[in-house]
C-alpha positions in Angstrom: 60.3 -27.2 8.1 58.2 -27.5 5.4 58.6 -25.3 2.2 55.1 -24.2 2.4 54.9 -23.0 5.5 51.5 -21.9 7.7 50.4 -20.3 10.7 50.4 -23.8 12.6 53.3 -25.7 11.9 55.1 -22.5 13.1 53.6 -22.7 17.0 56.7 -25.6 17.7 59.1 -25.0 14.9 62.9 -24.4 16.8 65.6 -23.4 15.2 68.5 -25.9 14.9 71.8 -24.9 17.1 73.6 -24.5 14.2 71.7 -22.4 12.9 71.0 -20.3 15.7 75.5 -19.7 15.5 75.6 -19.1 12.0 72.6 -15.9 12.4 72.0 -13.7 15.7 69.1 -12.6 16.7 69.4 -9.1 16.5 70.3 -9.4 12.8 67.4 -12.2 12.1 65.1 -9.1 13.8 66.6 -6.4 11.9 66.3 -8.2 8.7 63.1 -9.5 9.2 64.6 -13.4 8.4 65.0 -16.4 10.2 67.3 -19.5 9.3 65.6 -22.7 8.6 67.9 -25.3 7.0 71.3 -26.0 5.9 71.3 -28.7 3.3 74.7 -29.1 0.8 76.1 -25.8 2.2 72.8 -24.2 0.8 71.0 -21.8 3.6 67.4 -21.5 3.5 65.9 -18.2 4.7 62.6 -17.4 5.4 62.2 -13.7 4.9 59.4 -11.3 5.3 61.0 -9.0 2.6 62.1 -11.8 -0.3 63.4 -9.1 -2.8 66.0 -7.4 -0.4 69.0 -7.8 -1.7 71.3 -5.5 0.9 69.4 -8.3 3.5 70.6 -11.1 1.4 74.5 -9.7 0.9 74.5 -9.4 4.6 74.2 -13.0 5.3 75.8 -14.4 2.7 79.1 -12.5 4.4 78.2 -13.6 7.6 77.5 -16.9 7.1 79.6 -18.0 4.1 76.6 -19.6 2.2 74.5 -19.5 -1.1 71.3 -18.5 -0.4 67.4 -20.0 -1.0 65.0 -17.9 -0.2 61.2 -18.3 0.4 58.6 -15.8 1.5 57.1 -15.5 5.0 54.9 -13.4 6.7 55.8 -10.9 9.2 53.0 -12.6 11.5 54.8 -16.3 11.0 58.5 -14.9 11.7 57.0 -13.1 15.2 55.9 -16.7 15.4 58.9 -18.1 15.4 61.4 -15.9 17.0 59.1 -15.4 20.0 59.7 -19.3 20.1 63.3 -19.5 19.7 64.0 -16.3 21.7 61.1 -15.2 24.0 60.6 -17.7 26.5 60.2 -15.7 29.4 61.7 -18.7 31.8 64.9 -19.1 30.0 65.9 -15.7 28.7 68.3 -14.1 30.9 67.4 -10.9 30.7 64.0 -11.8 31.7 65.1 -13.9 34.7 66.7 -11.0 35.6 64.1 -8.7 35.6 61.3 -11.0 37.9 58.7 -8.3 37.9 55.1 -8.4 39.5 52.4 -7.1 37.7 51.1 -3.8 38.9 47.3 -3.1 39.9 45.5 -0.3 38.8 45.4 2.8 41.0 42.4 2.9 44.0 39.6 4.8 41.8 39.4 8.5 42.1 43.0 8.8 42.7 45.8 10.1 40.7 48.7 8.2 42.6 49.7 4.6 42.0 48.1 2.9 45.3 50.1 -0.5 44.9 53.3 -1.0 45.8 54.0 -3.2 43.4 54.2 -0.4 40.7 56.7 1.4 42.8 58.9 -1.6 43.2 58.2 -2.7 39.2 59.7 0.9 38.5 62.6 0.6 40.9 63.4 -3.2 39.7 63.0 -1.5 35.7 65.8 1.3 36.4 67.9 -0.9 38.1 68.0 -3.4 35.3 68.1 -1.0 32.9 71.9 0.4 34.3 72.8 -2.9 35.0 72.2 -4.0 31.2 74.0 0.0 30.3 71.1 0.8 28.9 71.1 4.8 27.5 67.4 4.8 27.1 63.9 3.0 28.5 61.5 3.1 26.6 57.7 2.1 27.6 55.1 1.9 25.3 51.9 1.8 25.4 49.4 -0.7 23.1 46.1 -1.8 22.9 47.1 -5.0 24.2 49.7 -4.2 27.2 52.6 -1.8 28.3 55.9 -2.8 26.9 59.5 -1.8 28.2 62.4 -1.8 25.5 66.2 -0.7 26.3 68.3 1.0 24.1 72.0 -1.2 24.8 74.9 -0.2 22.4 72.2 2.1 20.4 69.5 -1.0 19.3 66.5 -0.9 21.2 66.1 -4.7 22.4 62.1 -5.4 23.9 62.6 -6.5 27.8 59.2 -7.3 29.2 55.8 -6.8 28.5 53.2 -5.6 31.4 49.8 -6.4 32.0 47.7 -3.7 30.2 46.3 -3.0 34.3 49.8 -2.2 35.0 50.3 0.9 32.6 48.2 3.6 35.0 50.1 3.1 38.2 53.8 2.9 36.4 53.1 6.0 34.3 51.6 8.0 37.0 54.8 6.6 39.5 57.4 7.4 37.2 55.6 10.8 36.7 55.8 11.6 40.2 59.6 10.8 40.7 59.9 13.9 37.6 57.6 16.3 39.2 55.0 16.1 36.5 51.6 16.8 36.4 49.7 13.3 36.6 46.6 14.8 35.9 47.7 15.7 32.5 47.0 13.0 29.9 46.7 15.5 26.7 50.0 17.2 26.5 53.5 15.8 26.5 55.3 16.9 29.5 59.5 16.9 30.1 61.1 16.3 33.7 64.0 14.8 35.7 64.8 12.2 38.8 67.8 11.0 39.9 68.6 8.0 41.8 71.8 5.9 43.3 72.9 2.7 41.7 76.0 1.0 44.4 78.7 3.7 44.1 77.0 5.7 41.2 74.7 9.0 40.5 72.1 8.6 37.8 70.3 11.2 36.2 66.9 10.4 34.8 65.5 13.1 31.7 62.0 11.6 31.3 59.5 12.2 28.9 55.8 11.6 27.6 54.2 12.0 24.4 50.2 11.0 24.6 49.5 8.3 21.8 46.3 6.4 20.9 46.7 4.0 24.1 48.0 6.2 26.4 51.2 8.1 27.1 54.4 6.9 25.9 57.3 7.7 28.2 61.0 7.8 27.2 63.6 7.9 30.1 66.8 8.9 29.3 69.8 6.8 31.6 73.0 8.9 32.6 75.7 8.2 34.1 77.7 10.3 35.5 81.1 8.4 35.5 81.0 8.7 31.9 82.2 11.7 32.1 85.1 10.9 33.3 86.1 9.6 29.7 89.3 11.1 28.0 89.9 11.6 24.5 92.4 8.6 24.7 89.6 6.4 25.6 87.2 7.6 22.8 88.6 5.7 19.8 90.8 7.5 17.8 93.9 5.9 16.2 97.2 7.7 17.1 97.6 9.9 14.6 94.1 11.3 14.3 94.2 11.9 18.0 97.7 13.5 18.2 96.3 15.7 15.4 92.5 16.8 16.9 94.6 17.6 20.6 97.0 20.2 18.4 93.5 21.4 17.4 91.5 22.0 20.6 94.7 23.4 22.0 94.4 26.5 19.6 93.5 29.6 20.6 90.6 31.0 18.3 88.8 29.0 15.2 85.5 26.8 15.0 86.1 23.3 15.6 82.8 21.2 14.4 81.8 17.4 15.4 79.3 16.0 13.4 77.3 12.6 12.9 73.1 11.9 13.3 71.7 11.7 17.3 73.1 9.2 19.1 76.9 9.2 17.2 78.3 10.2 20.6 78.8 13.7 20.0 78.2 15.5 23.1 80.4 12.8 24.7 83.4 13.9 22.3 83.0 17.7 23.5 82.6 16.7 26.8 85.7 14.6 26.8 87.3 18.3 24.7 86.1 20.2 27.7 87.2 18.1 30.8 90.9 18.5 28.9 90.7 22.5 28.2 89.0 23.3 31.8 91.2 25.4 34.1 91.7 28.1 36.5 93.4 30.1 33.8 90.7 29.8 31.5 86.7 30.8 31.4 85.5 28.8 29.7 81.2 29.1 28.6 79.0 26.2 27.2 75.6 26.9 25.8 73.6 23.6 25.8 70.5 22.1 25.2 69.6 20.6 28.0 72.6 20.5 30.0 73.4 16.6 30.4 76.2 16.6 32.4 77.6 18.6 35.6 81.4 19.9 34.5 81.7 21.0 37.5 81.9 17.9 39.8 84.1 16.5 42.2 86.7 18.7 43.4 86.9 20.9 39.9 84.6 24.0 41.6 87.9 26.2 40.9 87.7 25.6 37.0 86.0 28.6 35.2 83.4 26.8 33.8 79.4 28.8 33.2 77.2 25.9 32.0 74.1 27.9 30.6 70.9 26.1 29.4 69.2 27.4 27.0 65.5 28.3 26.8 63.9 29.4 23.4 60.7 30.1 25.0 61.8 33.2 26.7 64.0 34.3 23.8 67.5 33.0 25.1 68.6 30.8 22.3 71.6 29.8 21.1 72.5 32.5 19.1 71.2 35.3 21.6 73.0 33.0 24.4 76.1 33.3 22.5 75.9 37.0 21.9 75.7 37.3 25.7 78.8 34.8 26.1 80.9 37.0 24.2 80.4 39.8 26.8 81.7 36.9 29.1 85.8 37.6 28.4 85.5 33.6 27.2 88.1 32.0 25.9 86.2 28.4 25.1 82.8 28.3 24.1 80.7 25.5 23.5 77.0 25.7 21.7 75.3 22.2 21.8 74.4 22.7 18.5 74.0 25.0 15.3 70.6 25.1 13.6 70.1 28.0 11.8 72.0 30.6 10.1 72.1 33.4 12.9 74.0 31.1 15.1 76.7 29.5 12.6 77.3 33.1 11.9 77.7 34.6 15.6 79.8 31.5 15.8 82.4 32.5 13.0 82.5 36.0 14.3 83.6 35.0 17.8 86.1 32.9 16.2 87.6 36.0 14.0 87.6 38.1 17.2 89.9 35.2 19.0 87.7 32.7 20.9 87.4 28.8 20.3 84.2 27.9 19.4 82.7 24.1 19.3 80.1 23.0 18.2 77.9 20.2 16.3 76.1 19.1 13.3 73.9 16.7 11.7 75.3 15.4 8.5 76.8 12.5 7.4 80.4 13.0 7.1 83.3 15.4 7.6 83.0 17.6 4.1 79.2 17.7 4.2 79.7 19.8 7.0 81.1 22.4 4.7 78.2 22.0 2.3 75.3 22.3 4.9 76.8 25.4 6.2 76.4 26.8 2.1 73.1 25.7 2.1 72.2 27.8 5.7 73.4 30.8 3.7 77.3 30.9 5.2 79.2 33.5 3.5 82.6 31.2 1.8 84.7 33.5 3.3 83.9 33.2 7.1 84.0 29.7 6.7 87.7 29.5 5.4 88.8 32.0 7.9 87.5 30.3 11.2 87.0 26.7 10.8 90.1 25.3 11.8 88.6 21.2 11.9 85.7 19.3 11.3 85.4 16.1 13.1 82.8 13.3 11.9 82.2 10.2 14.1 79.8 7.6 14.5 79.7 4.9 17.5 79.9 0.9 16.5 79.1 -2.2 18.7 81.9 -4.1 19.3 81.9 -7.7 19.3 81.4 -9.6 23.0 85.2 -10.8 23.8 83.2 -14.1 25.3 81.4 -15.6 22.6 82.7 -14.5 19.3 83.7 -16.6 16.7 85.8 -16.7 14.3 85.2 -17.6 10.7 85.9 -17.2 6.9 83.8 -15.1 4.2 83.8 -16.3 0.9 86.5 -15.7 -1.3 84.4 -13.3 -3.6 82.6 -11.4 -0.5 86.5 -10.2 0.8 87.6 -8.8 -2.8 84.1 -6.4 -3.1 84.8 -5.3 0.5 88.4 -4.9 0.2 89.3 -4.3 -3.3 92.5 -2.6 -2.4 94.0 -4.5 0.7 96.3 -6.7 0.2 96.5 -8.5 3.0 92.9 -9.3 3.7 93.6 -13.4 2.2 95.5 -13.3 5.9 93.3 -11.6 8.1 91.2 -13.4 11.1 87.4 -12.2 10.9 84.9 -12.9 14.0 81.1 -13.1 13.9 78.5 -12.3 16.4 77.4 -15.8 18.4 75.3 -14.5 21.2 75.7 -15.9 25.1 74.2 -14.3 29.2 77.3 -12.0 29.1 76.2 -10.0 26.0 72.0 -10.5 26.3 72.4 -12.8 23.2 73.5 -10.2 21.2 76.7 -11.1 20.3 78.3 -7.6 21.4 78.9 -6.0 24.3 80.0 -1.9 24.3 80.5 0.6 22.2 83.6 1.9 20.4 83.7 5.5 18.0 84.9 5.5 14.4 86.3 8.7 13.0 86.7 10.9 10.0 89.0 14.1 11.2 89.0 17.0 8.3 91.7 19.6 9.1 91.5 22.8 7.1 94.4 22.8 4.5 95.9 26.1 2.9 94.3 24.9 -0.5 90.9 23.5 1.5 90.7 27.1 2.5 91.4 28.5 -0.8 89.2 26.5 -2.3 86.2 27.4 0.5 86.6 30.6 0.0 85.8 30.7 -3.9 82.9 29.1 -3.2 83.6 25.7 -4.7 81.3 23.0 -4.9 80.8 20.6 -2.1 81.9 17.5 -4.2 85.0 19.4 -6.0 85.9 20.2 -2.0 85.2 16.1 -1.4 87.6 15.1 -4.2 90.3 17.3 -3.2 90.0 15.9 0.8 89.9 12.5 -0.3 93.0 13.6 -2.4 94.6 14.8 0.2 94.5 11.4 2.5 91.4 11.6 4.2 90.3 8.8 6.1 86.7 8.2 5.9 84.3 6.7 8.2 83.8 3.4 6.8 87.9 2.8 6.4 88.4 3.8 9.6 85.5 1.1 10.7 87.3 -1.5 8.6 90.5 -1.3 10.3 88.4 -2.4 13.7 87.5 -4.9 11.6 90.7 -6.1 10.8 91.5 -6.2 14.5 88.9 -8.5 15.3 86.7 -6.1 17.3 83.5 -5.8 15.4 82.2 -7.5 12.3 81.7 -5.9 8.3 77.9 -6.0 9.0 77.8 -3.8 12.0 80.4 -1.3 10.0 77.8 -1.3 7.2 74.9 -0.3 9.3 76.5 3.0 11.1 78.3 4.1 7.9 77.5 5.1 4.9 79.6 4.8 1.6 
């Protein structure tokens, strides 16, 4: 390819094989960059963004290469990865998916007439769980309807529908939720369920209008992932053997923390499924309720699953003042937002209930810091939070294709300055192959930072001491952060220094 590059040369440019192992494609689409030659163990990239370094570092660890970089536009890079990557006849996931294009709806009437949107929506789903896709999204634009699936937590596009197709689908999907199709203006919420071979799905489906028409997100789950146990979550041994002695206590606050989509509600799930019994009641306050605790042959556990509903007043915190008048000895609220709740919270703990719950920051002892910030009196948060547990959820590389390679010499000493033994570890790279969508991973594994509340932590809380001075002393203390804890998967060969990098931060 040609160092100055144009709009025309681009419609047949292919990327060579070798290139295509040394760079995935989720990371060339991500970084906005695409390989173009090797020559003297120099690797040209043409990027979109020229000047980003953290881009740059990336590849030089993946790939092992010095860099030359020359600008392209974002136009020209669509160019060539639709070339190398969306031919419709060869990708699998599109051979896979062999939809027709839907019709638009008989005039004058609100329901899809063609069957062909039905079975385009049925054929959509049932891709969707077989790919273990969490989320669909479908999108409308000026120029057609577009399906994209969120596999591992990266939204990957999947098809693109005649613009004639995005009337009947919407209003089909709208029906299976018991919406209101005649209602374009407003954003609407709803549900469906359907069977997948052995399995029960749940569908939470939403719209949100937008310039083109309504957007609709559908939310996938499954209800055998419930079934997961805490020992199939992640932890390491220890960290495990030390959060069970914690959920087995019999009053405090135990928090799980990390940003939408870390797996959190899975975590407190998994807690609950190990706490429910006959010989305890135990209440969850959620927001929506995702799963069914009560399934199978469990209907003797005392579990109340209660959804809350601002709207009418019954929040979390006026759902948890109504809990306590329960006789609970668990209680679970989906999440604390504001200061009234974080505070009913801590007094239910000081009167002898266990109370979990979640939050949105980024690590263990920022969780202490954004309860100062709601307003938290020092003292209730020494006396009742017995553990803070901070997690995120990392791809993990496909077991078919990966490959194993060497970083330079220089990239291992500023990513492991104090490991000794990193000259003999074995690191694998993302390739891509059918098994994994060309990828390169396949599943999802959680990475942990477990705070426990130490005498002199408590001490410490309750004088009100800065949120770093409390950060020093953890770290002091052994605390393993995220990003170590991500490493050691690393070091096992499981998932790659890039992907570590982009769920943690340092």
């Amino acid at each position: 390819m040609p160092s100055e590059t144009n709009a025309a040369g681009l419609s047949s440019f292919k990327i060579a094989p070798e290139l295509l192992k040394l760079i995935p494609f989720e990371t060339m689409r991500r970084h906005c960059l695409a390989p173009v030659d090797l020559n003297n163990g120099k690797l040209r990239l043409a990027m979109v963004r020229p000047k980003d370094l953290t881009a740059m570092d990336d590849i030089r660890i993946l790939t092992g290469h010095e860099l030359e970089i020359f600008p392209i536009s974002a136009a020209e890079l669509n160019e060539i990865l639709r070339q190398n990557f969306m031919d419709l006849a060869e990708h699998p996931v599109y051979a896979a998916l062999k939809l027709e294009s839907a019709a638009p709806a008989a005039a004058g009437s609100p329901y899809p007439s063609d069957p062909n949107a039905v079975q385009s929506v049925e054929r959509l789903f049932k891709l969707a769980v077989e790919m273990r896709a969490s989320d669909i999204h479908l999108e409308p634009q000026r120029q057609g309807f577009y399906a994209r699936f969120r596999v591992d937590g990266v939204l990957q596009t999947i098809h693109g529908f005649p613009k004639s197709s995005q009337a009947a689908m919407t209003s089909r999907i709208k029906v299976m939720a018991n919406m209101d199709i005649s209602e374009k203006r407003l954003p609407q919420d709803g549900q469906a369920s359907l069977r997948h071979g052995n399995k029960n799905i749940d569908l939470r489906i939403s719209t949100l209008p937008g310039k083109y028409g309504e957007k609709l997100v559908i939310r996938i789950l499954d209800k055998s992932d419930l079934a997961l146990g805490l020992e199939r979550l992640g932890f390491e041994p220890g960290a495990q053997s030390v959060f069970e002695s914690l959920i087995e206590r019999s009053y405090g606050i135990i928090l799980v923390t990390g940003p939408t989509g870390s797996g959190k509600t899975t975590t407190l799930y998994a807690v609950l499924n190990r706490l429910k019994s006959p010989l305890k009641n135990v209440i969850t306050l959620e927001d929506p309720i995702e799963y069914e605790l009560l399934a199978g042959n469990s209907n003797e556990m005392g579990i109340t699953q209660v959804q809350v509903q601002p709207k009418i007043g019954l929040t979390f915190a006026a759902g948890l003042r109504s809990a306590l008048r329960q006789d609970p000895d668990v209680i679970m609220v989906g999440e604390i937002r504001d200061k009234e709740t974080a505070e009913t919270a801590m007094k239910a703990a000081m009167t002898g209930h266990l109370v979990m719950s979640t939050l949105h920051t980024n690590d263990a002892p920022s969780a202490l810091g954004r309860l100062m910030d709601m307003g938290i009196e020092p003292y209730l948060m020494a006396s009742t939070i017995i553990g803070v547990l901070a997690q995120r959820l990392v791809r993990l590389l496909c077991p078919r294709c990966k490959e194993q390679y060497r970083p330079p010499v220089r990239a291992l000493k500023n990513l492991f300055p104090n490991r000794e033994d990193v000259s003999k570890a074995i690191f694998y790279r993302p390739i891509g192959c059918e098994h994994c969508q060309k990828t390169g991973y396949r599943g999802r594994q959680g990475i942990f930072e477990l705070l426990t509340m130490t005498e002199e932590l408590k001490q410490k809380t309750h004088c009100g001491e800065h949120l770093e001075s409390l950060r020093k002393l953890v770290q002091s203390q052994g605390l393993k952060s995220l990003r170590e804890s991500g490493m050691e998967l690393v070091f096992q060969g499981l998932t790659t220094v890039e992907e570590i990098s982009r769920v943690t931060v340092e």
